[in-house]
Each structure stands twice: as C-alpha cells, then as structure tokens.
ZADO-1210 file (C-alpha; in nm, 4 decimals, padded with zeros to 6 digits):
<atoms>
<atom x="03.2151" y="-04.4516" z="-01.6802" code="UNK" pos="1"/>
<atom x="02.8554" y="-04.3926" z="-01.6338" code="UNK" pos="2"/>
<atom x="02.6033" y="-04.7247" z="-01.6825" code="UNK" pos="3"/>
<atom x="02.2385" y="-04.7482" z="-01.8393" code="UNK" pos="4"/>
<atom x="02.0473" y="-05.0609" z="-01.9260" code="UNK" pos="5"/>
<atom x="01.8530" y="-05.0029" z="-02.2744" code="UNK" pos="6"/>
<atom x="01.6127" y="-05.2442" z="-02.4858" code="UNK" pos="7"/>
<atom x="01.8835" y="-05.2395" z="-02.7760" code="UNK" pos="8"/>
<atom x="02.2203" y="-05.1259" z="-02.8086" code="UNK" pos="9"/>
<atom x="02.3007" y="-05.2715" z="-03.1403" code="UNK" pos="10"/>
<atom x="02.2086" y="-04.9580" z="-03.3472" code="UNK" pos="11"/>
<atom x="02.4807" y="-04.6628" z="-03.4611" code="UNK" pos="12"/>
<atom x="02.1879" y="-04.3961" z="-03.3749" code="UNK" pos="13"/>
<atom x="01.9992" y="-04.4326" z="-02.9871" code="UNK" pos="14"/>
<atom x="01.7016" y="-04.2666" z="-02.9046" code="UNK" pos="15"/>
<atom x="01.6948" y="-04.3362" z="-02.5214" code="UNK" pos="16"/>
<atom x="01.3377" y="-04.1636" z="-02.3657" code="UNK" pos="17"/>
<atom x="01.1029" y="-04.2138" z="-02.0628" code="UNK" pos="18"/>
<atom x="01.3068" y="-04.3054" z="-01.6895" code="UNK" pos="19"/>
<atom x="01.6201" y="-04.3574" z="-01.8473" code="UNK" pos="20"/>
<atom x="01.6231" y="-04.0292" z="-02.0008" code="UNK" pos="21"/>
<atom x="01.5146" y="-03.8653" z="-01.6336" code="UNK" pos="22"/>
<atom x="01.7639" y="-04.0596" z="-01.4936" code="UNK" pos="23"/>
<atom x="02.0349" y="-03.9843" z="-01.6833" code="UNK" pos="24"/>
<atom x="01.9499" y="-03.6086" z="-01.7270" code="UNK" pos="25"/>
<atom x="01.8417" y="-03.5648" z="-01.3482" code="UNK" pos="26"/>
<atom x="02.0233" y="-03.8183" z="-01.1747" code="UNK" pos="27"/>
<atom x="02.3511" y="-03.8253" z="-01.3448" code="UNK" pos="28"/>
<atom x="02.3714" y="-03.4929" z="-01.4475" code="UNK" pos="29"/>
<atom x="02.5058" y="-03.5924" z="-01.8137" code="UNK" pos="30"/>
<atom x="02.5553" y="-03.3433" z="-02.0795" code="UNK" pos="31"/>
<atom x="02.6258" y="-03.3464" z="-02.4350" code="UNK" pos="32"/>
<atom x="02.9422" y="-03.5316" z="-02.5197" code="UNK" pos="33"/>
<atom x="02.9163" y="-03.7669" z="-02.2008" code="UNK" pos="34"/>
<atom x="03.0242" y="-04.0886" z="-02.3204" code="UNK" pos="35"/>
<atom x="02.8330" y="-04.3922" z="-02.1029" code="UNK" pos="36"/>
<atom x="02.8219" y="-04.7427" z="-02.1106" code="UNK" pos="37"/>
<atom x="02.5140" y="-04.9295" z="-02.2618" code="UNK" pos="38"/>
<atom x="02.3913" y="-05.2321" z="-02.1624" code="UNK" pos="39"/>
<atom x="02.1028" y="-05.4420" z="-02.3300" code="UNK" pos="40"/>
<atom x="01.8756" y="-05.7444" z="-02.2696" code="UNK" pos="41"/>
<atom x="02.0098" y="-05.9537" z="-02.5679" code="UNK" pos="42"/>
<atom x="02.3671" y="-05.9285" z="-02.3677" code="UNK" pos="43"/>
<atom x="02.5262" y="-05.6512" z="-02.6104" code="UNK" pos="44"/>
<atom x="02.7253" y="-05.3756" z="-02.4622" code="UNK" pos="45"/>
<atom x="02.8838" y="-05.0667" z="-02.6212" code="UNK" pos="46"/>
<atom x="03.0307" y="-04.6974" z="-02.5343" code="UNK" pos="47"/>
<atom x="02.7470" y="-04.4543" z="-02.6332" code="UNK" pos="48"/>
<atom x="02.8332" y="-04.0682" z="-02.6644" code="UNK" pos="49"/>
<atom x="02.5117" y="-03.8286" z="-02.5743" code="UNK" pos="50"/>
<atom x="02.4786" y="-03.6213" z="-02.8692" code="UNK" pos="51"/>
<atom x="02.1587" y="-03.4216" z="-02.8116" code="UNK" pos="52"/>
<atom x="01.8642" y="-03.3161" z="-02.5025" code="UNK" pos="53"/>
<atom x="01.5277" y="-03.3098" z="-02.6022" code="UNK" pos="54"/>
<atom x="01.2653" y="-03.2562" z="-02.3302" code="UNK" pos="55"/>
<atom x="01.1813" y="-03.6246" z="-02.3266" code="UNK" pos="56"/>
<atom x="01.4281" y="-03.8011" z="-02.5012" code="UNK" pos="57"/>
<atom x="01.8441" y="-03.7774" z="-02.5425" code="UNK" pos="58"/>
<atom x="01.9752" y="-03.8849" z="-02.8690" code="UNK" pos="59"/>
<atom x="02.3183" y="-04.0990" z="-02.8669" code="UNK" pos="60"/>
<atom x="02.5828" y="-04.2497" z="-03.1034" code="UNK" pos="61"/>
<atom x="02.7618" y="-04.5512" z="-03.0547" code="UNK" pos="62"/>
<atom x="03.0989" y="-04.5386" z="-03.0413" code="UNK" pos="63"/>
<atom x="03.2223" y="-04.8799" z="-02.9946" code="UNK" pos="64"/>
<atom x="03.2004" y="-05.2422" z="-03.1510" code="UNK" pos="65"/>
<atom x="02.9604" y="-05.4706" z="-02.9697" code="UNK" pos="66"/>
<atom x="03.0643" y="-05.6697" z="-02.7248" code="UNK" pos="67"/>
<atom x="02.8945" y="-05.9826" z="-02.5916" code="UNK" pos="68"/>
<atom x="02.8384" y="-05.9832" z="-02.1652" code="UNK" pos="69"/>
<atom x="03.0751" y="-06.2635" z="-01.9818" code="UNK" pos="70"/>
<atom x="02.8394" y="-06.5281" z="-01.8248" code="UNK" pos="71"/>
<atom x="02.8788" y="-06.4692" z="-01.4611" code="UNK" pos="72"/>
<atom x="02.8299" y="-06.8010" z="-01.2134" code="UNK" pos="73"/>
<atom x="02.4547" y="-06.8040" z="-01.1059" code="UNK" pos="74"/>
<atom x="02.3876" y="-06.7316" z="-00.8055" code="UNK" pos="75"/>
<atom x="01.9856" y="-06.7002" z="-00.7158" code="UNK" pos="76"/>
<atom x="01.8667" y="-06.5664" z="-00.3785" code="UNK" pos="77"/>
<atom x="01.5354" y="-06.6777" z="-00.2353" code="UNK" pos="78"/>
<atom x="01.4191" y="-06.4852" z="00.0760" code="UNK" pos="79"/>
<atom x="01.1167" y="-06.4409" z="00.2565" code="UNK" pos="80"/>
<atom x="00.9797" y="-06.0877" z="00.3049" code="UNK" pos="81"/>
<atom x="01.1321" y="-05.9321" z="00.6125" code="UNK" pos="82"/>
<atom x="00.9115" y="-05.6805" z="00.8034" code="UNK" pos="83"/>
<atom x="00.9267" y="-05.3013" z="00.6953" code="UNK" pos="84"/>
<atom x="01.1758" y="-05.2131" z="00.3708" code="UNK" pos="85"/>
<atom x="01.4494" y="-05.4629" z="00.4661" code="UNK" pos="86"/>
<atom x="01.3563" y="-05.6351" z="00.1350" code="UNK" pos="87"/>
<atom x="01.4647" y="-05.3232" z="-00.1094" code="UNK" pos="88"/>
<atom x="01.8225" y="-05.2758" z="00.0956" code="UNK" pos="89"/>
<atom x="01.8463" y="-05.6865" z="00.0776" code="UNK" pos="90"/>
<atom x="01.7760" y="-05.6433" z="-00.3393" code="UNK" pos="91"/>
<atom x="02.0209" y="-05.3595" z="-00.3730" code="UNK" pos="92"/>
<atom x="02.3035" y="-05.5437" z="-00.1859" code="UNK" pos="93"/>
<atom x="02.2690" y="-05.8616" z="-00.3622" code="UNK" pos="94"/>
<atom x="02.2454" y="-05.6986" z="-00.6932" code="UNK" pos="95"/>
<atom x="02.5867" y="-05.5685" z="-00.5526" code="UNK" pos="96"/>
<atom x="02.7090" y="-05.8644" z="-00.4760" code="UNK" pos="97"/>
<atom x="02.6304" y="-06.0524" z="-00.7821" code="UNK" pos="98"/>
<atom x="02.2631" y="-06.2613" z="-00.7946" code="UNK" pos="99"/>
<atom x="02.1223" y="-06.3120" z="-01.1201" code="UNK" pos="100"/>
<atom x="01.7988" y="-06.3661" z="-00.9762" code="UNK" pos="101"/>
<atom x="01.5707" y="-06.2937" z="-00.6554" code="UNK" pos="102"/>
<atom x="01.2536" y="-06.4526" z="-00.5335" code="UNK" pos="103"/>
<atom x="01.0658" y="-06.2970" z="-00.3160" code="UNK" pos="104"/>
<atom x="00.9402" y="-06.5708" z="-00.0756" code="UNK" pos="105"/>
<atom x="00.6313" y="-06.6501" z="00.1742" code="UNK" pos="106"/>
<atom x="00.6849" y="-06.8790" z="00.4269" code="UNK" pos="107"/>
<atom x="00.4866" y="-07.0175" z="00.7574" code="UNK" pos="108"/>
<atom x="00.6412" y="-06.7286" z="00.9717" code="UNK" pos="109"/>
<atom x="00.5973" y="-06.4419" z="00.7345" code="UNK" pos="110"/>
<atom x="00.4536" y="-06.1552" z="00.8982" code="UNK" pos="111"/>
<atom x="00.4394" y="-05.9095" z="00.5460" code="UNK" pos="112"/>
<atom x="00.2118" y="-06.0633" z="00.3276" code="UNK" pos="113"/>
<atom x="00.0627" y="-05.7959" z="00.0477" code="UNK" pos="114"/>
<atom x="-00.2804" y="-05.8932" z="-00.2058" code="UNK" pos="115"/>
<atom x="-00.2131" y="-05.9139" z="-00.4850" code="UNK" pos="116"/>
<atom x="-00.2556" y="-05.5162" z="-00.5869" code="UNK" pos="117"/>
<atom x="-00.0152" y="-05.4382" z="-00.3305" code="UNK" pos="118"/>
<atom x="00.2282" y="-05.7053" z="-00.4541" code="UNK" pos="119"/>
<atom x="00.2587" y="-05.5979" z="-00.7812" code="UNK" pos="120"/>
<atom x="00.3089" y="-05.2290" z="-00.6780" code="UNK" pos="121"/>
<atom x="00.6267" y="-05.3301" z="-00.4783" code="UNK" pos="122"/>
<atom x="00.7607" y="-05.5628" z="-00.7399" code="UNK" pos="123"/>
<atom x="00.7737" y="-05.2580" z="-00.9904" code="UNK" pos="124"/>
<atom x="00.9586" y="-05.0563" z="-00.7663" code="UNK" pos="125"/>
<atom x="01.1558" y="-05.3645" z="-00.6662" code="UNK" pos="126"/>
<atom x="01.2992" y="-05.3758" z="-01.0504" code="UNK" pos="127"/>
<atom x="01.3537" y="-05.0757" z="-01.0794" code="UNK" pos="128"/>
<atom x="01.5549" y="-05.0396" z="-00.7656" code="UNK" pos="129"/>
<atom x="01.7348" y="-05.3847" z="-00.8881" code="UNK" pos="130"/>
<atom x="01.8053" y="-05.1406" z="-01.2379" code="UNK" pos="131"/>
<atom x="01.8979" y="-04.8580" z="-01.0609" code="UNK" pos="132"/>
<atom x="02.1858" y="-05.0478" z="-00.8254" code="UNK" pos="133"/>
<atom x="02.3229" y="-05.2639" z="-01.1455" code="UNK" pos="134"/>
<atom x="02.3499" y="-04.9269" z="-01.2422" code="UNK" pos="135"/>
<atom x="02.5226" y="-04.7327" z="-00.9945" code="UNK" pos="136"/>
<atom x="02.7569" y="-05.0434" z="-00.9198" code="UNK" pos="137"/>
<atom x="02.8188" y="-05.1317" z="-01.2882" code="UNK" pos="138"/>
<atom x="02.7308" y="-05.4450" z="-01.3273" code="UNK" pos="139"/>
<atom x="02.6202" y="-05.5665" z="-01.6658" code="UNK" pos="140"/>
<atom x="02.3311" y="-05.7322" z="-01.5748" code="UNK" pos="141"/>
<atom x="02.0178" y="-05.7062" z="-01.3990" code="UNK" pos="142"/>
<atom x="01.8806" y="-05.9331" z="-01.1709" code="UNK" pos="143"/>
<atom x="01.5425" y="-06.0852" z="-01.2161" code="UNK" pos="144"/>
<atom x="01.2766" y="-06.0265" z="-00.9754" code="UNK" pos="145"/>
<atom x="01.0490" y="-06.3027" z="-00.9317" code="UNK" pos="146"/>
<atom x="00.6490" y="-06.2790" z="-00.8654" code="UNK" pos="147"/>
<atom x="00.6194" y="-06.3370" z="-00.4944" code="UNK" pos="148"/>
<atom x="00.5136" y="-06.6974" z="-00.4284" code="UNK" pos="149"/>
<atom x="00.4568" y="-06.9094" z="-00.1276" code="UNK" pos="150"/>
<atom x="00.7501" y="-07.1460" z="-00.0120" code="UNK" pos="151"/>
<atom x="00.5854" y="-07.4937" z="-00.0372" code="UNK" pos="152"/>
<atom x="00.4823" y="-07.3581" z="-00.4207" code="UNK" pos="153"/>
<atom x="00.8370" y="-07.2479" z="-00.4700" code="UNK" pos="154"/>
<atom x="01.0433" y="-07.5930" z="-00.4071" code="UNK" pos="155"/>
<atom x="00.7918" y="-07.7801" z="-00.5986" code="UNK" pos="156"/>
<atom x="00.8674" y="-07.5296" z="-00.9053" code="UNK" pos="157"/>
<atom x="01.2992" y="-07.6231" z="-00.8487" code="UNK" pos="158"/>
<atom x="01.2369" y="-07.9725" z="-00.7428" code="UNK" pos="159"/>
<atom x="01.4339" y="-08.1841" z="-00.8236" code="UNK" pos="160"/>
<atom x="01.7229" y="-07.9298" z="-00.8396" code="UNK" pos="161"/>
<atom x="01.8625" y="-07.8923" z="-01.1877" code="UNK" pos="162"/>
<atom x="02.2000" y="-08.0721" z="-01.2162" code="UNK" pos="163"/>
<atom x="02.5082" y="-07.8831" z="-01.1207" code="UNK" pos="164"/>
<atom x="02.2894" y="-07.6524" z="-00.8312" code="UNK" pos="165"/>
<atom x="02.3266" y="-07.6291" z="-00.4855" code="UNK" pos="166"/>
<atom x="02.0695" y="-07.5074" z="-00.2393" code="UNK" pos="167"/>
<atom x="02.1752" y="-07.3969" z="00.0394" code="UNK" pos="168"/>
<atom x="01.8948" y="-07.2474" z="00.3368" code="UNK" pos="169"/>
<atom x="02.0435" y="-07.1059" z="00.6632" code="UNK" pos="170"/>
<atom x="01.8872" y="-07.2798" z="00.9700" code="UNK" pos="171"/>
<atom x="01.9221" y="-07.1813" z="01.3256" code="UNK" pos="172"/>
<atom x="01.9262" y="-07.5440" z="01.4193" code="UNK" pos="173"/>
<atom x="02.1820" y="-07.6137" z="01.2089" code="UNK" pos="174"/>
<atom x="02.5162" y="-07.6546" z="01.4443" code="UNK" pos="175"/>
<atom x="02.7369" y="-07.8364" z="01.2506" code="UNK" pos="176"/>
<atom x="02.7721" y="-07.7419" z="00.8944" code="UNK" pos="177"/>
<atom x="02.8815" y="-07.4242" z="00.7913" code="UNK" pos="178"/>
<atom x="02.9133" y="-07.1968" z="00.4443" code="UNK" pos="179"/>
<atom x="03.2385" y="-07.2716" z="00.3933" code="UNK" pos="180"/>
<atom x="03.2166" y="-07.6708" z="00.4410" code="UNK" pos="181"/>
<atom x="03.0019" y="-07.6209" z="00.1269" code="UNK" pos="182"/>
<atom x="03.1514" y="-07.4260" z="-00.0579" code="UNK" pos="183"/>
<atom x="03.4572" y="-07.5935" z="-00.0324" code="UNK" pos="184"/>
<atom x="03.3746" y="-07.8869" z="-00.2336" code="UNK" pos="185"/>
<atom x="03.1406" y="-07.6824" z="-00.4730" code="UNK" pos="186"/>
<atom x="03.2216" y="-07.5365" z="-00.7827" code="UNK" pos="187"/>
<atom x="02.8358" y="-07.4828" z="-00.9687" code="UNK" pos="188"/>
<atom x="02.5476" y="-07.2919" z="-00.8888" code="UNK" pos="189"/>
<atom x="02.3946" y="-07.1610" z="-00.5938" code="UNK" pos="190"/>
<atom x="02.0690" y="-07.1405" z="-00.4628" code="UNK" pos="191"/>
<atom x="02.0548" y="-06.9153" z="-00.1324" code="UNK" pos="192"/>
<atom x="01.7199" y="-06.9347" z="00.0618" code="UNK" pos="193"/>
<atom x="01.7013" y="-06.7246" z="00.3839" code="UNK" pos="194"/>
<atom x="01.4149" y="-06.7669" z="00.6280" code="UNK" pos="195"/>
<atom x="01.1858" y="-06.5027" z="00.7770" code="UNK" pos="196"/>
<atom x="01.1715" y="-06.3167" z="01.1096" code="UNK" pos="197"/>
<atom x="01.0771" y="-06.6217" z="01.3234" code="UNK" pos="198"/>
<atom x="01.3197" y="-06.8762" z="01.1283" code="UNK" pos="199"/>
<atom x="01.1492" y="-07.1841" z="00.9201" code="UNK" pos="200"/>
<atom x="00.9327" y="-07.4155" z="01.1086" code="UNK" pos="201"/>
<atom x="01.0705" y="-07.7797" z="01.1451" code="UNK" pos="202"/>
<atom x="00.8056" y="-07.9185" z="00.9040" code="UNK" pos="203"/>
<atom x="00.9528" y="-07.6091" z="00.6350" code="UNK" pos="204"/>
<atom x="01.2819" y="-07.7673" z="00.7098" code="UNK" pos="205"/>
<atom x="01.1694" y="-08.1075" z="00.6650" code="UNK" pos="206"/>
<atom x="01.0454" y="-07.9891" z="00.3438" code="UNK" pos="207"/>
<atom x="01.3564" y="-07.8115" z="00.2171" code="UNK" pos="208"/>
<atom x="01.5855" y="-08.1003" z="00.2767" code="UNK" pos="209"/>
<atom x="01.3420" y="-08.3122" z="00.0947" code="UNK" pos="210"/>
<atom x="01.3805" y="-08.0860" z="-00.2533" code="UNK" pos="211"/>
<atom x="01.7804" y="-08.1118" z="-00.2216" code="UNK" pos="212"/>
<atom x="01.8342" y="-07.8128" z="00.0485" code="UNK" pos="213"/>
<atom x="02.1668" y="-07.8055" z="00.2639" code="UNK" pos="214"/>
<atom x="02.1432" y="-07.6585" z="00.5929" code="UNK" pos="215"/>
<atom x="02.4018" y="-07.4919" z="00.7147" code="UNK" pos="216"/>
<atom x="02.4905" y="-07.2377" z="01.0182" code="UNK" pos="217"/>
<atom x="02.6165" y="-06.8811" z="01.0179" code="UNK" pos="218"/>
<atom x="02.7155" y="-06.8949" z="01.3813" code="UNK" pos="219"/>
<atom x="02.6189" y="-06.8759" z="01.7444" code="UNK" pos="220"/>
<atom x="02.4595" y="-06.5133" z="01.6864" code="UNK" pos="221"/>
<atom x="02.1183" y="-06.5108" z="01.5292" code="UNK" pos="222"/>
<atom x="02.1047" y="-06.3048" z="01.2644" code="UNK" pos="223"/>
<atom x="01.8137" y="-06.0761" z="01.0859" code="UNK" pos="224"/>
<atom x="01.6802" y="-06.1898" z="00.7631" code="UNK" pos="225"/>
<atom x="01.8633" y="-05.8779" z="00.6203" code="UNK" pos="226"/>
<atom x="02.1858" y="-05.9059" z="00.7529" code="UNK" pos="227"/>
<atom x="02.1855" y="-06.2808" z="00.6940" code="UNK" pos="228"/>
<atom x="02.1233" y="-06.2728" z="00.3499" code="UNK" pos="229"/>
<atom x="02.4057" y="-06.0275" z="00.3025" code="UNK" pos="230"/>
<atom x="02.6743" y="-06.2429" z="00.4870" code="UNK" pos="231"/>
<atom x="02.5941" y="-06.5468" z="00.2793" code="UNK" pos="232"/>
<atom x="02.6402" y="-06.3848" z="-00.0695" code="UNK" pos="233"/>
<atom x="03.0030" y="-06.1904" z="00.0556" code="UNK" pos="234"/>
<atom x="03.0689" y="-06.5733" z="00.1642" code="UNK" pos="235"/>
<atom x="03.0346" y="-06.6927" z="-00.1665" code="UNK" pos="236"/>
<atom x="03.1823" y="-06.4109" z="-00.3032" code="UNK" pos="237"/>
<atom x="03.4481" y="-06.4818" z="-00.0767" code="UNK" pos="238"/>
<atom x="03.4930" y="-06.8219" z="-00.1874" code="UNK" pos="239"/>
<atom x="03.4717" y="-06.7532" z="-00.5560" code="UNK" pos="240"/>
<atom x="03.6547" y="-06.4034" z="-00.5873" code="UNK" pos="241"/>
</atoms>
C-alpha cells in the first residue's frame, strides 16, 4: 500500500495540498478510490481512501481506527559531508535502514563546507529526500535532519552520552575491535559517527574517545565515507533483525 507523511491524520475528512498532493498525483499516479497509508508527526497512522482531485489539493476519508507508531530502537547517524552528492544516497539508505536521526557533520578533513545560504538550501532538499525514501520504503517515520555543525561543537552538545547510548566512530587505526564485539554485549542505543574523506585526525580521535566514543574497525580495506556508513547500519541491522 502506498505511504504519505501528513501534519494530521486524526480527522474523518483530509484535505492533503501542496508537494504531497504533486507527489501523490504525479509521482504515484493515484486515482480516486486509491486507498494509502497515512502517517503523521504526533505518531498516528490510518488507511485513507482518495475521494476527490482538485488542481491543488486531493480530498480523502479515513477509513481506519488510529493506530499509535511502534517505537523503533534509536539509532542516530553522524557523518561528515563526503565530497559531491554522496551525502543524499548516504540519507536515503539510512532512512532505509532505519536511523531516526542524521547529523550532518564538519570535521578537520572536510573538504565540502557550504555558508550558511548554501547550507540551508541542501538541508531542505535533504528532508525532503529523507520524506520521500520513508516513503517509498514504508517506514513510519521520518528521520530528522540536523543543522550542519562542526564536530568539536557536536560532542560537546551529546557529552556526556545519555545513559543507555553507545557511540560508536569507525577509525582506520582501529585494528582490534570490531562492530560485532560491540554489538554483542549491547542492547540500547546507537550513535554511528563516520569520518570524512581523509579519516579523523588523531587529536579528533582523542577527542571522540574523551565524550564516550568506541572505536572500532570495518576491516583491512578502507572504505569511502559512503559505503562505510552503509555497512555499519546493515551491521546493526544485522545484529538486531
């Protein structure tokens, strides 16, 4: 069944308009008599059945009781930018894979590093593509998209850790300890933070052990930022399944 994330589900009448309306009318192709699942930020989802097509707005019944979204574990990924659009695949595969949360990260070796303007332009299509892939891979929830902040700001802000998280960063120098060694013995939530093009420098390290940070080693193969990020989370999701 088709997915859409609205402000309020808890009506019997719907008035959806604006981007959802495109995207369901354009995108999805849905007609009158579709019946979708509706997701909204207060955690309430029902079966909604399109009932009319205006130019700018479809008009939809629920059809369902309310039902309250299942908690899911949290898991939060913290990377720093990778060069060109690595970042959007990165959000779109761990909204696949299950984060609750992603923070967009700027670290000593950070080679993409948008003003301000810029960075706000990228984190509204960063939502939306974050929207869009809950969508498509029906999750009910969206995950946040932070405000991109620098890394030394960033573990001050989570510092000390709250009880019951685990951070975990993947190091290069790290030749010991691997995912699953965590995971093993862990059973709360997870912090993933994933380093830049270049790796974190040894005083970054220093610093991420100080706030609580694990270190642990995906292997003898050095991995992009991209591709690294996406191992970790099917790890956990490994683990956890």
């Amino acid at each position: 069944m088709k997915r859409i994330f609205l402000s309020d589900v808890s009506g019997t009448e719907i008035t959806i308009g604006g981007d959802d309306a495109h995207h369901l009318a354009h995108s999805l192709r849905a007609k009158r008599g579709d019946k979708i699942t509706a997701v909204d930020a207060a955690g309430n989802s029902a079966s909604i059945e399109l009932t009319d097509f205006d130019k700018d707005t479809i008009t939809a019944r629920r059809i369902s009781d309310i039902r309250q979204v299942k908690a899911e574990r949290k898991i939060i990924l913290a990377d720093c930018l990778p060069k060109q659009n690595r970042f959007e695949t990165i959000i779109e595969k761990a909204t696949e894979l299950g984060v609750c949360k992603i923070e967009p990260i700027i670290s000593e070796r950070t080679i993409v590093r948008p003003d301000e303007e810029r960075a706000a332009i990228k984190l509204e299509r960063w939502r939306r593509i974050a929207k869009e892939a809950a969508e498509q891979c029906a999750r009910d929830t969206i995950p946040e998209i932070s405000n991109l902040r620098g890394l030394d700001g960033w573990l001050k802000e989570i510092s000390p850790l709250a009880e019951g998280t685990l951070l975990l960063f993947c190091w290069e120098c790290e030749r010991d300890t691997t995912v699953r060694d965590v995971l093993s013995s862990w059973d709360g939530n997870i912090i993933v933070l994933i380093g830049p093009e270049g790796g974190f420098s040894e005083r970054e390290a220093d610093k991420i052990k100080s706030a609580g940070g694990k270190s642990v080693t995906l292997g003898e193969r050095v991995l992009k930022t991209d591709t690294a990020a996406i191992s970790v989370l099917a790890m956990i999701n490994y683990e956890y399944m």
